[in-house]
C-alpha positions in Angstrom: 59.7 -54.5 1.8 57.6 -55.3 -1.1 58.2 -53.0 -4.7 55.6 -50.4 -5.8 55.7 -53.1 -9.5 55.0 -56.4 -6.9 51.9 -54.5 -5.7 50.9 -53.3 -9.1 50.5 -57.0 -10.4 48.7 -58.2 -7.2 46.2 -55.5 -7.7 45.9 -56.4 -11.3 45.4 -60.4 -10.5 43.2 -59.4 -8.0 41.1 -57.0 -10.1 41.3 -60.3 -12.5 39.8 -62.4 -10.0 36.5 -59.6 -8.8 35.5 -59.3 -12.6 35.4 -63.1 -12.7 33.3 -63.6 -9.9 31.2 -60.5 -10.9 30.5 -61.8 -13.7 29.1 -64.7 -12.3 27.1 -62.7 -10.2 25.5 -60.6 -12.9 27.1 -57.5 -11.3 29.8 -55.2 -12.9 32.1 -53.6 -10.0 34.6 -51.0 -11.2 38.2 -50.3 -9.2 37.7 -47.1 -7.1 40.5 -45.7 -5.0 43.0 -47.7 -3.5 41.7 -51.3 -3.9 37.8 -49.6 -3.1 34.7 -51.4 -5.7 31.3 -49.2 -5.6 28.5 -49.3 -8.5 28.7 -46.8 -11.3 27.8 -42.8 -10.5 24.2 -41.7 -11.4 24.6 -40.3 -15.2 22.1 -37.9 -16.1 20.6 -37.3 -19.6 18.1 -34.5 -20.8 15.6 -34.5 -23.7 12.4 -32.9 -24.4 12.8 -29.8 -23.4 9.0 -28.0 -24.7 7.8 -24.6 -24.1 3.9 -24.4 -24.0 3.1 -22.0 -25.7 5.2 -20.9 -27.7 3.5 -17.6 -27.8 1.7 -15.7 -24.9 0.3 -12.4 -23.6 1.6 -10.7 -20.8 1.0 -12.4 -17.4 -0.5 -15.8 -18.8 1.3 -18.8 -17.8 4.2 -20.5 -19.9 4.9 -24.1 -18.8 8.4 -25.1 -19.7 9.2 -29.0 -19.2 12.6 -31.2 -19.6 12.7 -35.0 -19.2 16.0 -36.5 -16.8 16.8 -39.8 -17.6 19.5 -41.4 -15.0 21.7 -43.7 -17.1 23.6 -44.4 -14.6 24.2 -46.9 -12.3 22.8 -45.5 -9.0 20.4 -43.0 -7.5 21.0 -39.5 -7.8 19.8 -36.2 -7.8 19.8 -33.8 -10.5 19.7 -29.9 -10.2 18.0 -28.7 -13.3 19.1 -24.3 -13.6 16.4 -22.3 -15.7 18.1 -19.7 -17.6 16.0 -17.4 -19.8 17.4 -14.9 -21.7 20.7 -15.6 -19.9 19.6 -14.8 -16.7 19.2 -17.7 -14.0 15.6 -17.5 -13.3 15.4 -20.6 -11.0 15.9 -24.3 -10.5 14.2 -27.7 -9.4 16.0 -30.5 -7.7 14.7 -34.0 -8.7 15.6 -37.6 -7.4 16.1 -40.2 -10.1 16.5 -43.8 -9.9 18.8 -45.6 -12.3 17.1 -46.3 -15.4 14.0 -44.1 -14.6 13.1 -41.0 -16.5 11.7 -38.3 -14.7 9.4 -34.8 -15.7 10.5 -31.3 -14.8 7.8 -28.9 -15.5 8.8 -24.8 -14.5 5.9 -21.8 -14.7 6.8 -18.5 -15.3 5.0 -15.4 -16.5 6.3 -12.5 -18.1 5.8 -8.5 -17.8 7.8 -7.4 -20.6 6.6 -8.4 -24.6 9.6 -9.7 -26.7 11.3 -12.8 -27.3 12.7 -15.0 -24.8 15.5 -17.9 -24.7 15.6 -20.5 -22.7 17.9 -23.0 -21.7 17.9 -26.2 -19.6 21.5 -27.7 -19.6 22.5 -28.0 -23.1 19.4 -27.9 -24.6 17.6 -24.7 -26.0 14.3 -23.5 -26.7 12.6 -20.1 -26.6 8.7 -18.3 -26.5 7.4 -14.8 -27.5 5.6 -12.7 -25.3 3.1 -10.3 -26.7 1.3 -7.5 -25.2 -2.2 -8.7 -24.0 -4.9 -7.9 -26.7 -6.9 -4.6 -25.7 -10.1 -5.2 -23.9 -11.6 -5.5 -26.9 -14.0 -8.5 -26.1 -17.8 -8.1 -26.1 -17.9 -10.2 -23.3 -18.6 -8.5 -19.8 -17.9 -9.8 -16.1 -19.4 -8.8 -12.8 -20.7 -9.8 -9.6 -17.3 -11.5 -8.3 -18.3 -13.7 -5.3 -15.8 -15.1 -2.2 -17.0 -17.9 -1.0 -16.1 -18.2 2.3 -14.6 -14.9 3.0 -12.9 -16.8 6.2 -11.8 -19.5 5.4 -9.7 -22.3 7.2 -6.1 -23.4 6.4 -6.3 -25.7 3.8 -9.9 -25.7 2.8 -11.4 -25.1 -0.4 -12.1 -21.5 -1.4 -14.6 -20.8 -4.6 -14.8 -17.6 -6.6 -18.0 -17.4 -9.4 -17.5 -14.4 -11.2 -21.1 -13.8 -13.7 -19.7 -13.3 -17.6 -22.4 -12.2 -20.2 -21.7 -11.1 -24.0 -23.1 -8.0 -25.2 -21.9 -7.7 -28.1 -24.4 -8.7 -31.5 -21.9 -11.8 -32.3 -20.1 -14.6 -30.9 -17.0 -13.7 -28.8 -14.1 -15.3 -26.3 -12.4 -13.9 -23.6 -9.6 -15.6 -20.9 -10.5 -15.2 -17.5 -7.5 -15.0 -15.0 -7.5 -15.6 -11.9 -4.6 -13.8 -9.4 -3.7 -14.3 -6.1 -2.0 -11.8 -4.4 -1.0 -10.3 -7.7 0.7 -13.6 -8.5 -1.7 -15.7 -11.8 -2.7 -18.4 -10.5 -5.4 -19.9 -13.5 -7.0 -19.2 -16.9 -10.4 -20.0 -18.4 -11.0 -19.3 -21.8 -14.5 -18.4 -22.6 -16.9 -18.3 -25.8 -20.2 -16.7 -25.5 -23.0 -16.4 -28.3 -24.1 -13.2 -28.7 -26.5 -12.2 -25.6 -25.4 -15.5 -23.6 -24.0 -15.8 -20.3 -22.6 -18.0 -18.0 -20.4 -18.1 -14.3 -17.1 -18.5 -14.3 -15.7 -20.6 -11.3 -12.4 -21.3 -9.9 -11.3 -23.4 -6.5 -8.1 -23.4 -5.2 -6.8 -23.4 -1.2 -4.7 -21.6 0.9 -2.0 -22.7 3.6 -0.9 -19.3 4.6 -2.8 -17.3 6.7 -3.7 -13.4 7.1 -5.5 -11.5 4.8 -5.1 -12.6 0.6 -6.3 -9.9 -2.2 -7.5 -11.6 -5.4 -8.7 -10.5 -9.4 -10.3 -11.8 -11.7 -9.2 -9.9 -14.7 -10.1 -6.1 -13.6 -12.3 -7.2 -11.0 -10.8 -7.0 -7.9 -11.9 -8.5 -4.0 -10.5 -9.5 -0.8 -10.5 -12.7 2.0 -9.2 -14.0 4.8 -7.2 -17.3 6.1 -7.6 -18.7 10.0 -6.8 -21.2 12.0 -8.8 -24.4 11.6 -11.6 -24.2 14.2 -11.3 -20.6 14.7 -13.4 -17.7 13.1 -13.0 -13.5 13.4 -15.0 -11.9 15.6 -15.4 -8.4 15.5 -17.5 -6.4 17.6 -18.6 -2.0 17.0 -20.5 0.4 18.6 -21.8 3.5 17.5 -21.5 6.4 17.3 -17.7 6.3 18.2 -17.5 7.9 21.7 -15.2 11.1 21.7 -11.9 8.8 23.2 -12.8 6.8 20.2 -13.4 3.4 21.8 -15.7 1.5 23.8 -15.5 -0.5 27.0 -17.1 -4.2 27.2 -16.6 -7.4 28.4 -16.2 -10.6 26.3 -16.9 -13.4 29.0 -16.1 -11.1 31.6 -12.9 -10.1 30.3 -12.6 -6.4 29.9 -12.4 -5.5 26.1 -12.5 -2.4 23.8 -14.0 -1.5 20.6 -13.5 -1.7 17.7 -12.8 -5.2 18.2 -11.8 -7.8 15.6 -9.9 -11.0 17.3 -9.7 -14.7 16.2 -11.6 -16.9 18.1 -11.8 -21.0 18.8 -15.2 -21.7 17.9 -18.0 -21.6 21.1 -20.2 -19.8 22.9 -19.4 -15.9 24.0 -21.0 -13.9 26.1 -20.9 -9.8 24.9 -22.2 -7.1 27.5 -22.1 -3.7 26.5 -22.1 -1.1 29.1 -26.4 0.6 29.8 -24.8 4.2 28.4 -22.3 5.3 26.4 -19.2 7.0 28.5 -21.2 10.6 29.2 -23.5 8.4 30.9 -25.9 10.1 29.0 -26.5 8.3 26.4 -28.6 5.1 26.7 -27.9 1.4 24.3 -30.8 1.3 22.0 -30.2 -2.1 20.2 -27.8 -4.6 17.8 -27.6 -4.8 14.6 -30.2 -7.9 15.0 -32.7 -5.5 16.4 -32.0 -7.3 20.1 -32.0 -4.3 22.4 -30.9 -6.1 25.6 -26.6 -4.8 25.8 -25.7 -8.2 27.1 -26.1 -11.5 24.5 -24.6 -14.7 24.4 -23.4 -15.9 20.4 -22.1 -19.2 19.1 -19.4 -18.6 17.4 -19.9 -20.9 14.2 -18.9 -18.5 11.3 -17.2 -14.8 11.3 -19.6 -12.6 12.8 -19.6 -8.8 13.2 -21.7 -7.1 16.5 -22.5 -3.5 16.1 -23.9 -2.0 19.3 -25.9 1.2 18.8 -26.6 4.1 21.3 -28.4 7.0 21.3 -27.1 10.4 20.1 -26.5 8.6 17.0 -23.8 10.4 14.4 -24.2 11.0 11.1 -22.0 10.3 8.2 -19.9 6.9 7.2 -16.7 5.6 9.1 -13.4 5.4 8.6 -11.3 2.6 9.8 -7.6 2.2 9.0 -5.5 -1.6 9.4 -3.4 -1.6 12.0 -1.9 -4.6 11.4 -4.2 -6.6 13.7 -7.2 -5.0 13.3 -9.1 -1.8 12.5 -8.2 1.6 13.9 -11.5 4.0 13.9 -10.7 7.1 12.7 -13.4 9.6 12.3 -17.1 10.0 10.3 -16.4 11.3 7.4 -18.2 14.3 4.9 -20.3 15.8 7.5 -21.0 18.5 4.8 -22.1 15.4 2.3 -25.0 15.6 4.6 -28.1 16.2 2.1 -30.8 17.7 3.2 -29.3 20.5 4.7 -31.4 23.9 5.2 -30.2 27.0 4.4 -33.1 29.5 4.9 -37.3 29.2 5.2 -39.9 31.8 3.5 -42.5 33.6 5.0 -45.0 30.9 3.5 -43.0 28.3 4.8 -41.4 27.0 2.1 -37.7 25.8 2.6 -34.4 26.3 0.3 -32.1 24.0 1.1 -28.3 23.9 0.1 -26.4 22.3 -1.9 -23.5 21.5 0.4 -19.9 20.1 -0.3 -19.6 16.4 0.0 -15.2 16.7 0.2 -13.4 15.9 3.2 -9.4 15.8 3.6 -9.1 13.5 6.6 -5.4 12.9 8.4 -4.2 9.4 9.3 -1.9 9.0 11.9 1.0 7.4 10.4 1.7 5.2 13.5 -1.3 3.6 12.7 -0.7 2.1 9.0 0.9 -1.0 8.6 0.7 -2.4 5.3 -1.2 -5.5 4.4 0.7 -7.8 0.9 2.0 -4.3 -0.6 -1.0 -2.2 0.0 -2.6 0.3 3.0 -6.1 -0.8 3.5 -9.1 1.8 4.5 -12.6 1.1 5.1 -15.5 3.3 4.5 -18.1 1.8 6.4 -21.6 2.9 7.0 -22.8 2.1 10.6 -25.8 4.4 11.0 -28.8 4.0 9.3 -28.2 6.1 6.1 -27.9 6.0 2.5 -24.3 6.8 1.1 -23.0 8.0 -2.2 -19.3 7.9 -2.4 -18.5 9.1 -5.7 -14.4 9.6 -5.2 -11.5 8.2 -2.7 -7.9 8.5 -2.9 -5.1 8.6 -0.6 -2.6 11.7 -0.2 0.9 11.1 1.0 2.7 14.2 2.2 6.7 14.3 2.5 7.9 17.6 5.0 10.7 18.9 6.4 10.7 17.0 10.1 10.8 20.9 12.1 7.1 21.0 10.5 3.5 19.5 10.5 1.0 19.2 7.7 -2.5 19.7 8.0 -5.5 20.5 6.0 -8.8 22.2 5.9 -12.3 21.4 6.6 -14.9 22.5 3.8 -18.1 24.3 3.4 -20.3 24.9 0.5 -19.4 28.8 0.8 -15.6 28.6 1.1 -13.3 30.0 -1.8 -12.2 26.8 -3.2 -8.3 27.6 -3.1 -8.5 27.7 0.2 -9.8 23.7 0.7 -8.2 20.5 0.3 -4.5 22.8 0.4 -1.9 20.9 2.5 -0.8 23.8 4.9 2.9 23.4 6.7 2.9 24.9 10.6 5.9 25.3 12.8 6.4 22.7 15.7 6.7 25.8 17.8 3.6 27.9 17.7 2.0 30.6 19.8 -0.3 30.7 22.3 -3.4 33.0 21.7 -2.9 35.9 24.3 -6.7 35.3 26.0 -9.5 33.3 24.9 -12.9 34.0 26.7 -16.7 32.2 25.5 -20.0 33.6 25.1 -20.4 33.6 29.1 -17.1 35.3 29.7 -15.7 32.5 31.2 -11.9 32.3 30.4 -11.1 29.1 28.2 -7.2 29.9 27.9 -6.0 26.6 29.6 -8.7 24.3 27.5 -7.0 25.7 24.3 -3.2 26.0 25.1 -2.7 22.5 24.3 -4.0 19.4 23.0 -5.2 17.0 25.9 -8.8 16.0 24.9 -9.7 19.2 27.5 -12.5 20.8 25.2 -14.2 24.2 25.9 -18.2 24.1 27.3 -20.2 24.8 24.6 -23.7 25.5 23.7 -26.2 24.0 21.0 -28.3 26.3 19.3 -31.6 23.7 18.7 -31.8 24.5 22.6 -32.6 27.8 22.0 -35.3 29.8 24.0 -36.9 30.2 20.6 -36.8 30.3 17.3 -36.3 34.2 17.0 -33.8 34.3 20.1 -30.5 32.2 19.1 -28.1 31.7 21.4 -25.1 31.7 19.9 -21.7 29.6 20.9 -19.0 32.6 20.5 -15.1 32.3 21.2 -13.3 35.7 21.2 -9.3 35.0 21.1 -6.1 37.8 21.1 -3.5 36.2 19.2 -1.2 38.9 19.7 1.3 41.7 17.5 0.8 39.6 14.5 2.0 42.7 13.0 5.2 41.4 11.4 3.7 38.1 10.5 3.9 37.3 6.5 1.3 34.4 7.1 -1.3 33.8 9.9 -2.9 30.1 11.0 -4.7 28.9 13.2 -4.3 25.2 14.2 -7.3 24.0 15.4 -8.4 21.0 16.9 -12.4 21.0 17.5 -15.6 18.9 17.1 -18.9 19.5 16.5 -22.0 18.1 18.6 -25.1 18.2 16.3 -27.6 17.1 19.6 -30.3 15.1 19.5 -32.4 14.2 15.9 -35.5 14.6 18.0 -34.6 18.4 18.9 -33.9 19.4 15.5 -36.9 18.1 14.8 -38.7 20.5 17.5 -36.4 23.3 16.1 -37.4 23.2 12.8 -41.7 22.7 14.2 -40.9 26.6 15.9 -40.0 27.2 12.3 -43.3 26.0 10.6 -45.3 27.7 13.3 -44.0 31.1 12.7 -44.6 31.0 9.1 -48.2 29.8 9.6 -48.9 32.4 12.0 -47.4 35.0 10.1 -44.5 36.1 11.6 -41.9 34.6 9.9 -39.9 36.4 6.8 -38.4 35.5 3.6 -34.6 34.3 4.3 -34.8 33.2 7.5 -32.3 30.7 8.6 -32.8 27.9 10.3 -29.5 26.6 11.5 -27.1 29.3 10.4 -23.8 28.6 9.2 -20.6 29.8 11.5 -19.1 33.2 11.1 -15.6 34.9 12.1 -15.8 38.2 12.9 -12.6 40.7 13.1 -12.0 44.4 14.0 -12.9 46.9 11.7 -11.4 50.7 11.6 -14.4 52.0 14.0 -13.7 49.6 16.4 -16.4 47.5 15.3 -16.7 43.8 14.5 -16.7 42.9 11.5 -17.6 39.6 9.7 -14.7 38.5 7.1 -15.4 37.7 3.9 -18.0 34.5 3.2 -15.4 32.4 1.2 -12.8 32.7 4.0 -15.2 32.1 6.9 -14.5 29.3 9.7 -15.5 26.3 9.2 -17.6 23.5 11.3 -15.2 20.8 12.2 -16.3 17.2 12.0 -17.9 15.2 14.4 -17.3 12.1 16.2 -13.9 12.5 16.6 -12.2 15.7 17.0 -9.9 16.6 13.8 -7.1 19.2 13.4 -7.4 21.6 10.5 -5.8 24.5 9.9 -7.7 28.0 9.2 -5.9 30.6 7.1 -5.9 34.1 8.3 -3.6 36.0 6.2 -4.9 38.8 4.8 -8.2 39.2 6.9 -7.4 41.9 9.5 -8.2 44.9 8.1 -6.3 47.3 11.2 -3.6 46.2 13.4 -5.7 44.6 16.1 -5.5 40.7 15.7 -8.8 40.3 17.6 -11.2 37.4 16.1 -15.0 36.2 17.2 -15.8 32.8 16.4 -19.7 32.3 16.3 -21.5 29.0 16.1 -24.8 28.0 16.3 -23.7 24.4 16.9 -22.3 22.8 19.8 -18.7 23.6 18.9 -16.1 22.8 21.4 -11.9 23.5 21.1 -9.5 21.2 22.5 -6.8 23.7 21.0 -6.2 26.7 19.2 -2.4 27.4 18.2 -1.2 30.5 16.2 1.6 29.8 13.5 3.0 32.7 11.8 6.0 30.3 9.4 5.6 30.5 5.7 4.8 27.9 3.9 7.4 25.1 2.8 7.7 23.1 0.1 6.3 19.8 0.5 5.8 16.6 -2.0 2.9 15.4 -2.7 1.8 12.2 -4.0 -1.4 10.7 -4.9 -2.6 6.6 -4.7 -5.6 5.5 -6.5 -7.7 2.5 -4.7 -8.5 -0.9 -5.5 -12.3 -0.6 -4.2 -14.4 -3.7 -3.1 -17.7 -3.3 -2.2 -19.0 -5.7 1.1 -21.6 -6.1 3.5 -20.2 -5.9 6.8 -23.3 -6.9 9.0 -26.4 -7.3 8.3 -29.4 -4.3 9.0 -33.1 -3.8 9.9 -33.0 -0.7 7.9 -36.0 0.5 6.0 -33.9 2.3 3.4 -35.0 1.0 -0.5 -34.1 1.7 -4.1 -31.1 0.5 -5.9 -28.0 -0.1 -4.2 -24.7 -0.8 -6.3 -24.0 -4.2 -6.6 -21.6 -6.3 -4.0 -18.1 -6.8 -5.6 -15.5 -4.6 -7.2 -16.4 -1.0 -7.3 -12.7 0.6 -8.3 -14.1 2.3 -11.6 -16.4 4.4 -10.2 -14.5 5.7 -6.9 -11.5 6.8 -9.6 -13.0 10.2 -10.4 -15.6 12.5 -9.0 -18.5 12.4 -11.8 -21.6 11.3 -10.5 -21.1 8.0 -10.5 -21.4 6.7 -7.1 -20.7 3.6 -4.9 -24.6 3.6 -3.4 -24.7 1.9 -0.3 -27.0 1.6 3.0 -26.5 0.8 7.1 -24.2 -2.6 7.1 -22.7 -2.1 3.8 -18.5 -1.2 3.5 -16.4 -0.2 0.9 -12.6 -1.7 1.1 -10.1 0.6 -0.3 -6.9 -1.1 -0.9 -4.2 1.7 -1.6 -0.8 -0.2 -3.4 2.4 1.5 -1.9 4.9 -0.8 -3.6 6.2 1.9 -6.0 6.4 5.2 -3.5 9.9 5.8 -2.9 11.5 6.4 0.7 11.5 9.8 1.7 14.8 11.6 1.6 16.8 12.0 5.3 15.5 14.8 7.1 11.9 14.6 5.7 8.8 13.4 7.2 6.1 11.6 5.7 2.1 11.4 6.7 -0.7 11.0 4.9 -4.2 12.0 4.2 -7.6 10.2 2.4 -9.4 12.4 0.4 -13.1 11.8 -0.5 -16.3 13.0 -1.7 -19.0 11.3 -0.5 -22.8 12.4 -0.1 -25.2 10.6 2.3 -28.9 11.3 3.2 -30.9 10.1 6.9 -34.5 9.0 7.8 -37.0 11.5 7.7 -37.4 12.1 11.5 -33.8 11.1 12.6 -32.4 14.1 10.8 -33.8 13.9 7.5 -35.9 16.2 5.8 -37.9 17.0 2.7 -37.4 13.8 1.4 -37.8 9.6 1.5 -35.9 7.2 2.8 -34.6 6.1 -0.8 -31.7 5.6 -3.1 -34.0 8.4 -5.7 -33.4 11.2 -6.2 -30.2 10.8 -6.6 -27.4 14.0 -5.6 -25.1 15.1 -8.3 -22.1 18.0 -8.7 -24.4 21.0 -10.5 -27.7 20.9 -8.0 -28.9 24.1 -6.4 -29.3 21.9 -3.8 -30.9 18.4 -2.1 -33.5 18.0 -2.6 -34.3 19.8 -5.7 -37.2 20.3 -7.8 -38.0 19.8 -11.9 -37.0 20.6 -13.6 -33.6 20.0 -12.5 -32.7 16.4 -12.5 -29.9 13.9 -12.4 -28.3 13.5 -15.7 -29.2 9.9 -16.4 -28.4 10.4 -20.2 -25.0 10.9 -19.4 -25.1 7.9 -17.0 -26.9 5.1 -18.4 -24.1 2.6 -18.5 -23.5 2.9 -15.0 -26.7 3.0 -13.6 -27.9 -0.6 -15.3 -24.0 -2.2 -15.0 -23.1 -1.0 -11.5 -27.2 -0.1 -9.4 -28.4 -3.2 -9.6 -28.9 -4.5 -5.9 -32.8 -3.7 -5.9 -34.2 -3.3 -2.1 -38.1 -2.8 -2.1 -40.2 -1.9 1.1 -40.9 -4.7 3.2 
């Protein structure tokens, strides 16, 4: 057996021996292991660790680069850790050759002003964030423009947002670009006095779905596909009452509202002759074609709107599902300007004032967020003129052995009784009969909801205008007697007929003053009334700022009615009189007091679009397309002024609402005021078919005459900055 010292020397002569021949070679091999040679491990150095800049506001982007130089002997990768302010923030790997000096370059914004360190390895630096200098610049943008708003994986994407100083001197201002609230560039701007310019970035995107995007304050929205493939989305209205449509796509059965990636191609679209009444014929598309059945190519992201007869008023509201958008109902029925409350003897008409609020529900099944935020769309398929002046969602946490509901409006309603968020039992009462005008008994159409309505009856079908037939629902709710709160749940729409009848209505109207047989006062289309029973025995109607309510139309809603405090004796009779087609799919009685309920409010990032193109003869000035979230923040006459095709977008953020607590429930409501005005002859009256006159909070009502007025003193700014999409008569 050989000595551990005899092996010692052989290894040494033959380490001896490699050097010597390495040598020769020109290669250096080191002793590794037990008799193992390998080249020299990779040796990393840093240097040049800059920060740039060194100073910053909030949210611009810092650049922070270190050089790795490998002096080492072989390839090897080096993990460089960002620390700032001792915090690991993140790291870059990098693959250096020996010899080779490689560039690390990290971005980061801040939120928080202060100072920072920062530290690469051994090396050290450090930046200082200030706050953002207040928009204090002279320098004004608008007009932000997608271009595409689909686009394809990949491709290029351009925004152009239109940047004019007017200020009396030279300015500067940085123009940021975000991407779904991450920075993504910066322009820095210098305008003479009175000069403008465009701003444009490009950039790609390999993600797809829907992307938001601001420039600065201005915000906007688009959308990433499939390459080769483009949305198609496909409407009709009005709604129908199950709140969809039946078509075919090819001959594959489809429903609306539609909205589906396609390959590019030809499709053939056939919309059924009549709407599901069967009464109801197609009238045209939104290109005017008024065949139902067309064939498209499919080259770009196109919207089809198929319109019917028995046309609704008001604007939409859709809600994102997740895949696509959920109708939900017509909003601000009582937005509807124009509306007559009573004509003189001479025929002379005053017209009211109306209430242009409406507290909608959304069924909380339906929302699904989209990158942090609930997305509603207010879109305006009928050939009107809107005004929204204010939006904002309403999120509602309740006990989960309760529902929440709200109320509908009218112009006459006591204000603390509209827009409350009410509380009712899971477990209400049945009313003890219900019977209609006719007698007939309507019990089983209102003991539950099913989408079973009550007949009804519309009053522009009258025998004549001095012989009203009115729609009437008498309902016993019972020994109420020990109740310390009375509702009425109540799920209902209202059918306003054809435009052409009310048309004929109002003609019986005109004749009667002529002739001389109509008086001062008389209405026209009277407002509903509920009636109780008096001492006598009598009815009674209650007072005019607690009266029922129209529900909206389209779609029927559920809104709750309070009755506490109305009945005057112990009998808990009630009439409910309409002149409109009014039907009930349910009536429930709670009697549970009210619980307490949290209630938070979520303010919209607002985008104004144009969502299909129109034929519409509506003119004036329209608000320009692009970001519109100033003026939908408050109600204060400052409106979003839009016609048939246009859409607002209403992003609502939801990153900071907390969960609610165990036991608790949470749904939600959108809130809006929002006026809107028809075509003379399709329900308009007394006016044109243009943006002027414009409605505002303190009319006597629409339209009015001087010389009351809009106050455009008080407005100026907004009507040249936001009103300037100019549509003249063809």
């Amino acid at each position: 057996m050989k000595s551990r010292s005899g092996l010692s020397k052989l290894k040494a002569i033959l380490l001896v021996d490699v050097i010597i021949v390495a040598s020769i070679a020109g290669v250096y091999l080191y002793f590794q292991g037990q008799g193992g040679f390998a080249a020299g491990p990779a040796i990393f150095e840093l240097s040049d660790l800059k920060v740039n800049p060194i100073e910053a506001d909030l949210g611009e982007p810092i650049v922070i680069g270190v050089n790795v130089t490998n002096i080492g002997e072989t390839e090897g990768a080096y993990v460089a850790n960002l620390t700032i302010n001792n915090q690991f923030r993140e790291n870059q790997t990098v693959a250096v050759l020996p010899s080779e000096t490689k560039t690390i370059a990290f971005v980061v914004t801040e939120t928080v002003e202060g100072n920072y360190s920062v530290r690469i390895g051994d090396l050290y630096s450090s930046y200082l964030i200030k706050a953002a200098p207040p928009e204090a610049s002279s320098i004004v943008l608008s007009d932000l423009a997608i271009a595409p708003r689909e686009a394809w994986v990949g491709y290029p994407i351009n925004v152009t947002v239109a940047a004019h100083n007017n200020g009396a001197e030279a300015d500067t201002l940085s123009v940021k670009l975000y991407i779904d609230d991450k920075f993504s560039e910066a322009k820095i701007i210098a305008l003479e006095a009175n000069g403008g310019t465009q701003v444009e970035f490009i950039f790609n995107m390999t993600v797809e779905g829907a992307h938001k995007l601001k420039v600065n304050t201005i915000y906007g929205s688009f959308k990433v596909v499939p390459v080769g493939t483009h949305t198609l989305t496909i409407y009709t209205t009005p709604t129908p009452d199950e709140g969809y449509a039946e078509f075919t796509i090819n001959g594959q059965k489809q429903r609306t509202p539609y909205a589906e990636v396609l390959p590019e191609g030809q499709y053939s679209i056939s919309m059924p002759a009549t709407d599901p009444t069967g009464l109801h014929a197609f009238l045209y598309w939104e290109n005017g074609l008024t065949s139902p059945s067309r064939t498209i190519t499919l080259d770009k992201p196109t919207i089809l709107v198929g319109y019917y007869e028995k046309g609704d008023s008001c604007p939409s509201l859709f809600i994102w599902n997740g895949t696509g958008n959920s109708y939900i109902s017509e909003v601000s029925n009582h937005g509807w300007l124009g509306y007559i409350n009573y004509m003189n003897a001479d025929g002379s008409i005053v017209f009211y004032r109306n209430n242009p609020w409406d507290y909608i529900p959304i069924d909380r099944k339906l929302l699904q967020a989209e990158e942090g935020s609930y997305i509603a769309t207010l879109a305006q398929m009928w050939d009107e003129i809107f005004y929204l002046d204010s939006a904002y969602m309403v999120v509602v946490d309740h006990p989960s052995n309760t529902e929440v509901y709200s109320t509908m409006v009218e112009q006459y309603l006591d204000p603390d009784f509209m827009g409350k968020i009410y509380t009712v039992s899971t477990n209400r009462l049945t009313p003890v009969s219900a019977f209609n005008e006719k007698g007939q008994n309507v019990l089983p159409q209102i003991s539950k909801i099913d989408n079973v309505f009550t007949p009804g009856i519309n009053g522009i079908q009258s025998p004549s205008w001095d012989d009203i037939q009115w729609n009437r629902l008498t309902l016993d709710l019972g020994d109420q007697s020990g109740a310390k709160e009375i509702k009425l749940v109540v799920k209902a729409v209202v059918d306003w007929g054809e435009g052409s009848d009310y048309n004929t209505w109002l003609d019986q109207f005109f004749d009667a003053a002529y002739s001389g047989q109509l008086t001062d006062g008389t209405q026209v289309t009277p407002p509903p009334y509920m009636e109780v029973i008096a001492q006598n025995g009598s009815w009674i109607s209650v007072p005019w700022g607690r009266q029922f309510p129209l529900p909206s139309s389209g779609v029927a809603r559920t809104f709750v009615v309070d009755l506490t405090g109305l009945f005057p004796t112990q009998d808990y009779h009630i009439r409910i009189n309409n002149f409109w087609n009014v039907t009930f799919d349910y009536i429930g009685i709670d009697i549970s007091v009210q619980q307490n309920v949290v209630v938070q409010k979520i303010d919209p990032q607002a985008s104004l679009i144009q969502w299909f193109t129109t034929n519409s003869n509506s003119v004036g000035n329209f608000t320009r397309y692009g970001d519109v979230t100033e003026i939908v923040l408050s109600s204060d006459d400052e409106f979003v002024i839009g016609r048939q095709g246009d859409a607002v977008q209403l992003n609502f953020p939801i990153s900071n609402l907390p969960k609610p607590a165990p036991e608790i429930i949470r749904d939600y409501f959108f809130f809006v005021n929002c006026w809107f005005k028809d075509e003379y002859g399709n329900w308009g009256f007394g006016f044109g078919f243009s943006t002027d006159p414009l409605p505002f909070q303190n009319m006597t009502g629409f339209p009015y005459n001087p010389p009351e007025d809009y106050p455009r003193e008080l407005h100026q700014d907004y009507l040249s900055e936001y009103n300037t999409r100019e549509i003249e008569p063809p």
